[in-house]
Backbone as XML, in Angstrom:
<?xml version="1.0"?>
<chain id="A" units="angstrom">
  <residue number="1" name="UNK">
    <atom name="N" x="-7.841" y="19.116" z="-0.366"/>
    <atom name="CA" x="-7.201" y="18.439" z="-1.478"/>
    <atom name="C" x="-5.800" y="19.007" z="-1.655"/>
  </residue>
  <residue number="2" name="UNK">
    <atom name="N" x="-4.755" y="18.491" z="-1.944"/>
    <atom name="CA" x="-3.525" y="18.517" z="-1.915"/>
    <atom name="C" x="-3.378" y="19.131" z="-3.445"/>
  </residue>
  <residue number="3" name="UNK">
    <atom name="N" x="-1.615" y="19.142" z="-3.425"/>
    <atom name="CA" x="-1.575" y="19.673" z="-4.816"/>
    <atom name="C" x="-0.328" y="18.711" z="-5.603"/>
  </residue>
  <residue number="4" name="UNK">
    <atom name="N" x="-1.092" y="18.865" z="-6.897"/>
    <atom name="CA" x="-0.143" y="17.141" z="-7.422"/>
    <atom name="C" x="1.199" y="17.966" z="-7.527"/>
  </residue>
  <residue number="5" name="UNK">
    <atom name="N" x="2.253" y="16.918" z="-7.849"/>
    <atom name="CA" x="3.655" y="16.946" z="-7.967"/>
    <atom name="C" x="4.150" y="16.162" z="-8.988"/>
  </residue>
  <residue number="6" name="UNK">
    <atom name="N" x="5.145" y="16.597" z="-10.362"/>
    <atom name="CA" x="5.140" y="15.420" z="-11.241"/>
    <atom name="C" x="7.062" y="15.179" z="-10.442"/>
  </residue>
  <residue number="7" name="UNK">
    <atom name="N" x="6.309" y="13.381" z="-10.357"/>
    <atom name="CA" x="7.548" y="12.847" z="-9.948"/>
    <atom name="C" x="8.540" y="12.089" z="-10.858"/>
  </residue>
  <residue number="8" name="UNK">
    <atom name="N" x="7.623" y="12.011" z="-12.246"/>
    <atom name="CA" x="8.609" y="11.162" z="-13.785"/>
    <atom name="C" x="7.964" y="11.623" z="-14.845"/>
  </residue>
  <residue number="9" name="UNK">
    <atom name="N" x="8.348" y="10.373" z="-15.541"/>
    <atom name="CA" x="7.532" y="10.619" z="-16.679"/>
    <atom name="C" x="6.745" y="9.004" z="-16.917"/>
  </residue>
  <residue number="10" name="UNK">
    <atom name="N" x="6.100" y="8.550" z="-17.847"/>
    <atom name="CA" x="5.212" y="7.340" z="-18.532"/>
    <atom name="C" x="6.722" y="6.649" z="-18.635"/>
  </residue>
  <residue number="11" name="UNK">
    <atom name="N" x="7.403" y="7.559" z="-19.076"/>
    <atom name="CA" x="8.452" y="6.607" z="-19.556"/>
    <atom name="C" x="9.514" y="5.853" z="-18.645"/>
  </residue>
  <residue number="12" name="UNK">
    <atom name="N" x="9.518" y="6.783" z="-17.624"/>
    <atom name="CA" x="9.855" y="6.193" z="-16.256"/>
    <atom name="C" x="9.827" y="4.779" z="-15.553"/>
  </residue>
  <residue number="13" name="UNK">
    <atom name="N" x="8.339" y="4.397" z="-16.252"/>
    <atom name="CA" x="7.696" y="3.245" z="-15.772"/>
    <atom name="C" x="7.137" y="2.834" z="-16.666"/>
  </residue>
  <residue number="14" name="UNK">
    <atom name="N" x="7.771" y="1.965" z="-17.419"/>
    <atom name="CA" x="7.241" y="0.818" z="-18.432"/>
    <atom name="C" x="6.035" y="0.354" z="-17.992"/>
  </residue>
  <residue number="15" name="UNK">
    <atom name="N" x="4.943" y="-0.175" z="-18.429"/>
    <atom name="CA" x="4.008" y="-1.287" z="-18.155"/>
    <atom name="C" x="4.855" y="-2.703" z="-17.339"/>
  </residue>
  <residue number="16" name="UNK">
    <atom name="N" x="3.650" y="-3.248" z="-16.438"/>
    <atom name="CA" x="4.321" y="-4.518" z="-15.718"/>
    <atom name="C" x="5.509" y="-3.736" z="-15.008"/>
  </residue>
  <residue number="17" name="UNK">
    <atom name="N" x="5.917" y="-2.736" z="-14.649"/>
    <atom name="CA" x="7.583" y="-2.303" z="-13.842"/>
    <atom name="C" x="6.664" y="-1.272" z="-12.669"/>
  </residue>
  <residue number="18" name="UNK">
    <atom name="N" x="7.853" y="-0.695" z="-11.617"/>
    <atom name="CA" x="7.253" y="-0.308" z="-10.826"/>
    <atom name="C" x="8.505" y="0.585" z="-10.519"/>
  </residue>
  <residue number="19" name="UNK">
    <atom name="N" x="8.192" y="1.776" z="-9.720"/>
    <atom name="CA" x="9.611" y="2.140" z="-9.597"/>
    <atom name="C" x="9.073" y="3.642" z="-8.270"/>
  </residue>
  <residue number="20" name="UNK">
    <atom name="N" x="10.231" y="3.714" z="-7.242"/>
    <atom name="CA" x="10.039" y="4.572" z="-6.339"/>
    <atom name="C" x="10.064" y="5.992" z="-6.795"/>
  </residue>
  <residue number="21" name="UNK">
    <atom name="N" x="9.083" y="7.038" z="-5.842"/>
    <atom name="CA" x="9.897" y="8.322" z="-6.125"/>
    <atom name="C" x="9.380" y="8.971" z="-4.552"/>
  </residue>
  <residue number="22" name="UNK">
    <atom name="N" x="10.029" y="10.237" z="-4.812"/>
    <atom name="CA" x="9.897" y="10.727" z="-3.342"/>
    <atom name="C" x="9.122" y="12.089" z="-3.328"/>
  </residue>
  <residue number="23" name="UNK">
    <atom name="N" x="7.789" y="11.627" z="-2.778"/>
    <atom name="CA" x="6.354" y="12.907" z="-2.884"/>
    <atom name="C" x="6.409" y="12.992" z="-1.572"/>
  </residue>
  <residue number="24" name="UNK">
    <atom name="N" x="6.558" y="15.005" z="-1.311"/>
    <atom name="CA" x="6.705" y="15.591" z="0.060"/>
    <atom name="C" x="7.247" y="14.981" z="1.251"/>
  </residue>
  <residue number="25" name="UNK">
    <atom name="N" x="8.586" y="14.067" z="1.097"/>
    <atom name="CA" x="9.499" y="13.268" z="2.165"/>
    <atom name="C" x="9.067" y="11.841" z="2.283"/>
  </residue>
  <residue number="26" name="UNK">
    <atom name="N" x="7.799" y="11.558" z="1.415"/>
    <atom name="CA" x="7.285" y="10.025" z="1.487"/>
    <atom name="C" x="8.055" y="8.976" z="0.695"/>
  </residue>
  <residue number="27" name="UNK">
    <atom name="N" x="8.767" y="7.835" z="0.507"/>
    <atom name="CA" x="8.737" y="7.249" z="-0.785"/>
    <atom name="C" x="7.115" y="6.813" z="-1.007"/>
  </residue>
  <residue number="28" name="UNK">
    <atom name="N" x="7.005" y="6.889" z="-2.085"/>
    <atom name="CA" x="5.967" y="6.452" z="-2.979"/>
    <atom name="C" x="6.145" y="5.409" z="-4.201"/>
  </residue>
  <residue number="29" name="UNK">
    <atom name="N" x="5.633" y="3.869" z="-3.984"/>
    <atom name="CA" x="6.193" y="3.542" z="-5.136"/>
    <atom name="C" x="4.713" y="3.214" z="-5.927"/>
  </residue>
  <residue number="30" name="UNK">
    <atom name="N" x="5.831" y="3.546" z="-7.273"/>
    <atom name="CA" x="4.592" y="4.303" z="-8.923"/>
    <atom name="C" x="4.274" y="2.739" z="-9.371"/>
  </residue>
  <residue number="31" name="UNK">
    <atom name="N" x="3.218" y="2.702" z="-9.794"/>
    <atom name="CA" x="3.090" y="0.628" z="-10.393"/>
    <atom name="C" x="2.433" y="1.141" z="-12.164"/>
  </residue>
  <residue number="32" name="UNK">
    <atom name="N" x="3.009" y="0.239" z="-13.125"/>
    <atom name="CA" x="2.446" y="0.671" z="-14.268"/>
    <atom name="C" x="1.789" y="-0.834" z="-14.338"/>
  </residue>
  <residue number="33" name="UNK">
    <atom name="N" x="0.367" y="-0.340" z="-14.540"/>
    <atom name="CA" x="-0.288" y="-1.987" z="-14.341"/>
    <atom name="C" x="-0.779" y="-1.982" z="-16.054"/>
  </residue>
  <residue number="34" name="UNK">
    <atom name="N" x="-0.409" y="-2.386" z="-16.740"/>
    <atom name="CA" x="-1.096" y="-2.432" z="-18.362"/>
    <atom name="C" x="-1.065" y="-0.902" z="-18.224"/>
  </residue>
  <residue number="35" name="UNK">
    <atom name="N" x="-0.530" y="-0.120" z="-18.550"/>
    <atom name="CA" x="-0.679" y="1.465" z="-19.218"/>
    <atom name="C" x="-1.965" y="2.129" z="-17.914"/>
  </residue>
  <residue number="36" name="UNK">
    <atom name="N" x="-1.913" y="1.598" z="-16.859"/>
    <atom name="CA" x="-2.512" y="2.363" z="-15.674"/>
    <atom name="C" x="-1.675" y="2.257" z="-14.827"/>
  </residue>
  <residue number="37" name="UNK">
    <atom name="N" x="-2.004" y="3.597" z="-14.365"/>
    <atom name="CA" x="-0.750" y="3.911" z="-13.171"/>
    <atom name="C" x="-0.994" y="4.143" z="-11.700"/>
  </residue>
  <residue number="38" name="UNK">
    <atom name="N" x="-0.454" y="3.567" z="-10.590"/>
    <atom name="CA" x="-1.207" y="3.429" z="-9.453"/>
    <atom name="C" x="-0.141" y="3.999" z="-8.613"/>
  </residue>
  <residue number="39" name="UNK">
    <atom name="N" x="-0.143" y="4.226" z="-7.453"/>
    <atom name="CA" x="0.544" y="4.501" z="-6.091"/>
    <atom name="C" x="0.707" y="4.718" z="-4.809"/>
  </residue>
  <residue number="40" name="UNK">
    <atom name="N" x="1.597" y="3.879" z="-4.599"/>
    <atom name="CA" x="1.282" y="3.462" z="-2.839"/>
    <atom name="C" x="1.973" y="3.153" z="-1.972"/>
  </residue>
  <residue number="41" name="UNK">
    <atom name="N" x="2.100" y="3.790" z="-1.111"/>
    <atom name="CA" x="2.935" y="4.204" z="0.315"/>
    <atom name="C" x="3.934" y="2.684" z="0.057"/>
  </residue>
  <residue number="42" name="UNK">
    <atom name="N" x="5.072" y="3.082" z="0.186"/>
    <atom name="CA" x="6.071" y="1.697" z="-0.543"/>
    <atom name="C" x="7.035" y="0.970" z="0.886"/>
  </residue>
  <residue number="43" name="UNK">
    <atom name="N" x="5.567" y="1.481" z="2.155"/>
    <atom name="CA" x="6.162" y="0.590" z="3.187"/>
    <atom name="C" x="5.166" y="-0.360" z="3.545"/>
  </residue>
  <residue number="44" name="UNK">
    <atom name="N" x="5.043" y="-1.750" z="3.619"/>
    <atom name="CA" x="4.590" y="-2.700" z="3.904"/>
    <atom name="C" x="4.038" y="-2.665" z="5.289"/>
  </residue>
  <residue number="45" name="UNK">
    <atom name="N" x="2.563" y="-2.850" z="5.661"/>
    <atom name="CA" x="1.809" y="-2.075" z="6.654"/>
    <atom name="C" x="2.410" y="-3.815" z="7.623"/>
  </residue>
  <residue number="46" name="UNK">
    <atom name="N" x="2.655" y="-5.124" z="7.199"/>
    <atom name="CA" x="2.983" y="-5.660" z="8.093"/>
    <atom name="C" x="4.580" y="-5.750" z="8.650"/>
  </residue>
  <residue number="47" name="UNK">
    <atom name="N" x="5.316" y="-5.180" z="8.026"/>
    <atom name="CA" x="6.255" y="-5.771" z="9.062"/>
    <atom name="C" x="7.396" y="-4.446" z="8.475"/>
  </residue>
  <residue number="48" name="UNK">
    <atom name="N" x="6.771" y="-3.552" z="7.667"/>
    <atom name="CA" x="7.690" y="-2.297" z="6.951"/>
    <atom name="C" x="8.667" y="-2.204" z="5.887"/>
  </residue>
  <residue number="49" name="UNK">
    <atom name="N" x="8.043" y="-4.072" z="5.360"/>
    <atom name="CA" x="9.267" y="-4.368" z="4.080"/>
    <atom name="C" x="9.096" y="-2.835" z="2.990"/>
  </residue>
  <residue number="50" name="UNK">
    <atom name="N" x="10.045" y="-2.491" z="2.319"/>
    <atom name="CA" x="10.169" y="-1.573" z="0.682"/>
    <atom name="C" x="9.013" y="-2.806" z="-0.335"/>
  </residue>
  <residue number="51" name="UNK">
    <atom name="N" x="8.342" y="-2.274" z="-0.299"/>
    <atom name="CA" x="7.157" y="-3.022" z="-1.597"/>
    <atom name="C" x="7.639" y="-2.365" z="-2.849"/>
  </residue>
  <residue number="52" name="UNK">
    <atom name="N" x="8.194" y="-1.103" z="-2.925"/>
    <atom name="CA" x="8.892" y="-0.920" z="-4.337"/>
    <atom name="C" x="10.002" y="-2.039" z="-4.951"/>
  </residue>
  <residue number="53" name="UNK">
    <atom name="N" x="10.718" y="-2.951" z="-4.121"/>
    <atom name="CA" x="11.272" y="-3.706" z="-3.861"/>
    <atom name="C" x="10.873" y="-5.105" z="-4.500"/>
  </residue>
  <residue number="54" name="UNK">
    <atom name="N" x="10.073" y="-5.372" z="-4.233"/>
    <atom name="CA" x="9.148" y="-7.129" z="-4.388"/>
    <atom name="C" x="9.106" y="-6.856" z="-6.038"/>
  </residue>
  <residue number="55" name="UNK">
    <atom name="N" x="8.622" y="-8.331" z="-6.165"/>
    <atom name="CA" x="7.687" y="-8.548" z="-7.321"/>
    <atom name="C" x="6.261" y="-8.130" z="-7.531"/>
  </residue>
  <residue number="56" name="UNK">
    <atom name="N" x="6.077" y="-7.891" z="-9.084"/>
    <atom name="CA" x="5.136" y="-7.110" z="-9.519"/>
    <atom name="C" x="4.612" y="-8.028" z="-9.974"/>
  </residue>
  <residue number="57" name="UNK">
    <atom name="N" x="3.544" y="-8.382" z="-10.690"/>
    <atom name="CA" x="2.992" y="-9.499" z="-11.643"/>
    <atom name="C" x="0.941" y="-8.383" z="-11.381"/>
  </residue>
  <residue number="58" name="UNK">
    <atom name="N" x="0.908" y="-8.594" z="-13.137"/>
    <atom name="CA" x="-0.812" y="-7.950" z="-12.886"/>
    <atom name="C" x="-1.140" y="-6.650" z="-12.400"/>
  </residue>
  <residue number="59" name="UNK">
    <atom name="N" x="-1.855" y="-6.923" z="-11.148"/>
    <atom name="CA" x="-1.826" y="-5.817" z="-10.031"/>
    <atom name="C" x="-1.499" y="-6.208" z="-8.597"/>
  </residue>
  <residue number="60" name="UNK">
    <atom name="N" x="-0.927" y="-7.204" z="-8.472"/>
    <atom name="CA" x="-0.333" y="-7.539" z="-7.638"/>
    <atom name="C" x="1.147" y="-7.255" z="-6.756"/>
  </residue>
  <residue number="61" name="UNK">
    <atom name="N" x="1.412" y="-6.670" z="-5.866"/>
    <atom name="CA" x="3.051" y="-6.107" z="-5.401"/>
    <atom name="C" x="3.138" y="-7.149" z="-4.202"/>
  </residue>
  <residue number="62" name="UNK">
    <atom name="N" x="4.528" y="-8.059" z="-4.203"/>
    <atom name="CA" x="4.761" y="-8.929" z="-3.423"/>
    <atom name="C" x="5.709" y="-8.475" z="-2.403"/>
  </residue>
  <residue number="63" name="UNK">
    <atom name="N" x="5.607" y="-8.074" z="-1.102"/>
    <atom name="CA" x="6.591" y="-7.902" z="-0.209"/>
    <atom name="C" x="7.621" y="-8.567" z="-0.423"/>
  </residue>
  <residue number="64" name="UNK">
    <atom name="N" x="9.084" y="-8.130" z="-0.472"/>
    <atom name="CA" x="10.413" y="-8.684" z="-0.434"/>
    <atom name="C" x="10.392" y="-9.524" z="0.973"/>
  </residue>
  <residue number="65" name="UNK">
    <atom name="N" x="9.914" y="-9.161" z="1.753"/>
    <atom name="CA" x="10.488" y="-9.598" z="3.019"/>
    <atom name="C" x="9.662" y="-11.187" z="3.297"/>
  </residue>
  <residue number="66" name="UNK">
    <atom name="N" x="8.358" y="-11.094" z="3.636"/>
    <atom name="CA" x="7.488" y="-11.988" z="3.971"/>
    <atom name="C" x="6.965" y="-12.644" z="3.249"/>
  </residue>
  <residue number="67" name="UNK">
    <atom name="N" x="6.400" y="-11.672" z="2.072"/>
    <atom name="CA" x="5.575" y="-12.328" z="1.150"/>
    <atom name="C" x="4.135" y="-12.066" z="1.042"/>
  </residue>
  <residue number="68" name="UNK">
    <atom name="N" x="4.124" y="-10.868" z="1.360"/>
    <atom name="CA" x="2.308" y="-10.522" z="1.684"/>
    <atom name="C" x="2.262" y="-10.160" z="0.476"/>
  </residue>
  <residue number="69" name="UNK">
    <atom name="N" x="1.040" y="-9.755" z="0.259"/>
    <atom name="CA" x="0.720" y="-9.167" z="-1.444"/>
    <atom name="C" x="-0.585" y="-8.576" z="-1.440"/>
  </residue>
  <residue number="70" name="UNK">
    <atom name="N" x="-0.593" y="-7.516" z="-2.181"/>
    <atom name="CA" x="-1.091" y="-6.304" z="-1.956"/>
    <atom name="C" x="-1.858" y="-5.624" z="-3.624"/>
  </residue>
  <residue number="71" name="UNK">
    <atom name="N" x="-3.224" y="-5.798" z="-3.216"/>
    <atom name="CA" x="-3.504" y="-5.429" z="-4.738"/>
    <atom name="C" x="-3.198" y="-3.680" z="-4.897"/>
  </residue>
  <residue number="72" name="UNK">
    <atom name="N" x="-2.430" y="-3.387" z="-6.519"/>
    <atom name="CA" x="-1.979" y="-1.990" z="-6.229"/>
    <atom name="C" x="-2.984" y="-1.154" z="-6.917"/>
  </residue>
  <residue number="73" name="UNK">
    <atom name="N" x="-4.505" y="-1.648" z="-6.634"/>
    <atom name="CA" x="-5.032" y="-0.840" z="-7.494"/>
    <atom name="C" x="-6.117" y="-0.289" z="-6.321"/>
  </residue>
  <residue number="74" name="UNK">
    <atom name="N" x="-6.306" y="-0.755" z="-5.239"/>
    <atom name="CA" x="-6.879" y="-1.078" z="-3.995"/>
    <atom name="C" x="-6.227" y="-0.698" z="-2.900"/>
  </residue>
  <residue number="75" name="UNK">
    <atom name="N" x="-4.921" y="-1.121" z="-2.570"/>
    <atom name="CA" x="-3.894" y="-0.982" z="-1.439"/>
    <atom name="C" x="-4.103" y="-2.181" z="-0.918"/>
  </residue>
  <residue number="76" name="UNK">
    <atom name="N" x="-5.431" y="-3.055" z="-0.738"/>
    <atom name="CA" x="-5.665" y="-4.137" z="0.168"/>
    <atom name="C" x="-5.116" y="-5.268" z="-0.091"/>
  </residue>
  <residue number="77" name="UNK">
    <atom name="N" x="-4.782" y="-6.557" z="0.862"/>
    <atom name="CA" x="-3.988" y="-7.097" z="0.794"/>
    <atom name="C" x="-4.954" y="-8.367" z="0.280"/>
  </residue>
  <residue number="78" name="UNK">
    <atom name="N" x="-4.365" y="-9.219" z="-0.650"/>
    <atom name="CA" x="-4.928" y="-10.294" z="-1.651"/>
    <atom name="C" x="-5.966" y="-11.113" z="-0.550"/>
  </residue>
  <residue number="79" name="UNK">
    <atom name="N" x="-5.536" y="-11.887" z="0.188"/>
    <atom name="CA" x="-6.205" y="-12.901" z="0.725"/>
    <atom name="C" x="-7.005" y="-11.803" z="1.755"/>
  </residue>
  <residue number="80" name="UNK">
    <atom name="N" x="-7.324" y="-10.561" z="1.789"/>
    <atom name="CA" x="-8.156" y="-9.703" z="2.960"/>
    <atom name="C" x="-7.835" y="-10.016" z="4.641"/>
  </residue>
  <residue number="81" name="UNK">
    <atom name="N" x="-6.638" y="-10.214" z="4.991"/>
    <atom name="CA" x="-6.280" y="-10.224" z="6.286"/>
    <atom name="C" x="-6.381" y="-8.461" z="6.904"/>
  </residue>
  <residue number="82" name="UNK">
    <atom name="N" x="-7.204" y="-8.301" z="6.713"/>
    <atom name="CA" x="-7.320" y="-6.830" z="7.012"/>
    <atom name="C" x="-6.334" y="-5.624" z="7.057"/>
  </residue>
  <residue number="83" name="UNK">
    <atom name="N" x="-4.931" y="-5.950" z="6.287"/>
    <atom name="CA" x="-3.959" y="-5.260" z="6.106"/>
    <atom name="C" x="-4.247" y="-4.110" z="4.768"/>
  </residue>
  <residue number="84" name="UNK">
    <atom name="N" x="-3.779" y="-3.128" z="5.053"/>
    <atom name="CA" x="-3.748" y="-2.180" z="3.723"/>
    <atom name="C" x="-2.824" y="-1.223" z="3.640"/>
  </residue>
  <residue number="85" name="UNK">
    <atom name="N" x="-2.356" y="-1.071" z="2.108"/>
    <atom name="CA" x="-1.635" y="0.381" z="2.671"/>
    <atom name="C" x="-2.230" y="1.556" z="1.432"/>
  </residue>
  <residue number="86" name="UNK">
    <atom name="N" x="-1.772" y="2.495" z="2.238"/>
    <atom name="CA" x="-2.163" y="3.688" z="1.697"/>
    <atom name="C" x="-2.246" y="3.783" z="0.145"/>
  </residue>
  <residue number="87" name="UNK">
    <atom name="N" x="-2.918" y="4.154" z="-0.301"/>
    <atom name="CA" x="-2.885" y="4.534" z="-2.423"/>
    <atom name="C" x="-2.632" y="6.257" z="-1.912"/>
  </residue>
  <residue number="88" name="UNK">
    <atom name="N" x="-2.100" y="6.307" z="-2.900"/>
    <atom name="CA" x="-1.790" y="8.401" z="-3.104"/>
    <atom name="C" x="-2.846" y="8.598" z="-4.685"/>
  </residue>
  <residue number="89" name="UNK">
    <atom name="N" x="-3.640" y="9.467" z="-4.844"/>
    <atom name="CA" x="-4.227" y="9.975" z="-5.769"/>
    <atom name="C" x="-3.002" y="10.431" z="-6.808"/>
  </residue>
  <residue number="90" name="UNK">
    <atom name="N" x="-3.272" y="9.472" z="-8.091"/>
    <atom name="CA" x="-2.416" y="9.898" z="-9.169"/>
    <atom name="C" x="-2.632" y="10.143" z="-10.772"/>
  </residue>
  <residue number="91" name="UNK">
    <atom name="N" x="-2.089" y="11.104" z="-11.488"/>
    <atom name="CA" x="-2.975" y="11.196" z="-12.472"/>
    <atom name="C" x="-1.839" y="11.147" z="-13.552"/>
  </residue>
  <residue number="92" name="UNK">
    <atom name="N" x="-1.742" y="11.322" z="-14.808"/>
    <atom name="CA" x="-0.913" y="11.134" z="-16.119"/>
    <atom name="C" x="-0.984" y="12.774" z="-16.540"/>
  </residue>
  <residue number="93" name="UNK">
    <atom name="N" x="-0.604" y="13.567" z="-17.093"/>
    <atom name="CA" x="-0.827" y="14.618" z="-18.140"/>
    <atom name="C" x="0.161" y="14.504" z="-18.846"/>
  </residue>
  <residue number="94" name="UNK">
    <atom name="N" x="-0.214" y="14.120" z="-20.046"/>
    <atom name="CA" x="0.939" y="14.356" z="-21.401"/>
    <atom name="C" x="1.345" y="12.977" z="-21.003"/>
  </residue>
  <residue number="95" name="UNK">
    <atom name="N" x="3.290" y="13.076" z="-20.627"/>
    <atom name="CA" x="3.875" y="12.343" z="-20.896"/>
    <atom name="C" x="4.447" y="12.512" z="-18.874"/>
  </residue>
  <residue number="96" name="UNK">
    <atom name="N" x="3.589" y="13.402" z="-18.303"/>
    <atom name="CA" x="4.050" y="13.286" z="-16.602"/>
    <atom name="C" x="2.721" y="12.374" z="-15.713"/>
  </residue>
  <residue number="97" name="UNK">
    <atom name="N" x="3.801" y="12.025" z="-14.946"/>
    <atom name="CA" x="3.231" y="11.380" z="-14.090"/>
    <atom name="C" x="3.224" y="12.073" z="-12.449"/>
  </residue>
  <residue number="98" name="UNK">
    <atom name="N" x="2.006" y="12.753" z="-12.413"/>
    <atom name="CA" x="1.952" y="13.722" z="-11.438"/>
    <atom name="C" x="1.220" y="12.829" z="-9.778"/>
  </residue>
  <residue number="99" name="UNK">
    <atom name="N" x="1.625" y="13.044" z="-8.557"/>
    <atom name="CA" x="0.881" y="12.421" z="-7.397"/>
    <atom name="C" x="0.415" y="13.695" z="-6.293"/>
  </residue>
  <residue number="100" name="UNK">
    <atom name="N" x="-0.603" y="13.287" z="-5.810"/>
    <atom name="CA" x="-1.294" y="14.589" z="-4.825"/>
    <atom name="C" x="0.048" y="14.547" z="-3.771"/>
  </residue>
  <residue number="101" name="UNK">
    <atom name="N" x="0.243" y="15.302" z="-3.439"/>
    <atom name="CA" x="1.131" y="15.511" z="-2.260"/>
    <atom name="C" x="1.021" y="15.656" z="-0.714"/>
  </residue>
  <residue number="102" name="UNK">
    <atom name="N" x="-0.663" y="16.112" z="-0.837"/>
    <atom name="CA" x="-1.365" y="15.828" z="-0.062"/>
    <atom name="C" x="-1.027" y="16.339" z="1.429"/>
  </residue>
</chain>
């Protein structure tokens, strides 16, 4: 087990917004889905679009590039074309928003 890292704060990331940060040389982008907070490798496993990038809506993250979409609570991709990307273990304390570093 890795050891978390706080990369913001709650406030960082509004609800519905999403926003990058950089855990041990990775970007990681943070998703505030309704006051839950998710995170996940913010390169697009098909073609390497920035998913920090796309549209957010729900739990949904829409590739800028193509258009794939990716549930961010899961990593897996909506319609199950067997695409996924990575989630990072992430937790809240207080007012930080800490990710395993892993």
């Amino acid at each position: 087990m890795g050891e978390y890292r706080k990369v913001g704060t709650t406030s960082d990331v509004p609800p519905g917004q999403k926003k990058v940060f950089q855990v041990a040389g990775k970007d990681v982008a943070v998703f505030n889905a309704e006051g839950k907070f998710y995170a996940l490798e913010n390169t697009c496993p098909h073609a390497g679009g920035p998913l920090g990038e796309g549209m957010f809506s729900g739990t949904v993250i829409t590739c800028p590039w193509h258009g794939f979409q990716f549930n961010v609570t899961t990593g897996g991709h909506v319609l199950g074309r067997g695409l996924k990307v990575s989630c990072f273990p992430i937790k809240v304390q207080g007012n930080d928003i800490l990710i395993e570093a892993g």
